[in-house]
N, C-alpha and C positions, 0 to 999 in steps of 0.2 A: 413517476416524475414529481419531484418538489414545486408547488404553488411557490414562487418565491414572496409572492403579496399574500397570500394564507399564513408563512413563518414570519413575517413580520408583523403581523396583525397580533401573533400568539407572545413574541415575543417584546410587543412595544409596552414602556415604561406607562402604568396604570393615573399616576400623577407627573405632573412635571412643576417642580423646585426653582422657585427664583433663583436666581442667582445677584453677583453683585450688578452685572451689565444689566439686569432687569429694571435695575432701580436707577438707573440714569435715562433723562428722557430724549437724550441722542443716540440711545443703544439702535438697532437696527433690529434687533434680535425681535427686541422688547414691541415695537412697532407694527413688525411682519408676521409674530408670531402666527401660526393658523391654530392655536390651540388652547387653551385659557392656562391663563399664569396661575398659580397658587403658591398661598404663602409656605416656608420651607418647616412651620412648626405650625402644632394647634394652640391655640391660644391656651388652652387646658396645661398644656407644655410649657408655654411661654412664663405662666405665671407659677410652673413647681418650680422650672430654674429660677428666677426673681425670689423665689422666698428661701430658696436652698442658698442663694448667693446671700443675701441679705442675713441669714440667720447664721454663715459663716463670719459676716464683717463684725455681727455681734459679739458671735465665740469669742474672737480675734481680738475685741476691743476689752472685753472684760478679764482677758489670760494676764494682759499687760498692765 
């Protein structure tokens, strides 16, 4: 017989991802949580997009 609380132990998500609801401070979600929020990127992440974006507006700027 299946532990039904053993298969979800094995199978629960190892981080959990803000969402947009998290970031409003009426959310209910965000309030109740029993489980710590984390941000949905690392900041290591955060700032290759920012220079990958940035270093496009440059491209873009100097084509024209």
């Amino acid at each position: 017989m299946v532990d039904p609380f053993n298969v979800y132990e094995q199978n629960a998500p190892a981080i959990i991802y803000l969402t947009f609801c998290h970031l409003l401070r009426q959310c209910h979600t965000a309030l109740s949580a029993p489980y710590p929020l984390l941000p949905r990127e690392s900041s290591s992440v955060y700032k290759r997009k920012v220079v990958q974006k940035s270093m496009k507006t440059l491209i873009q700027s100097l084509e024209t």
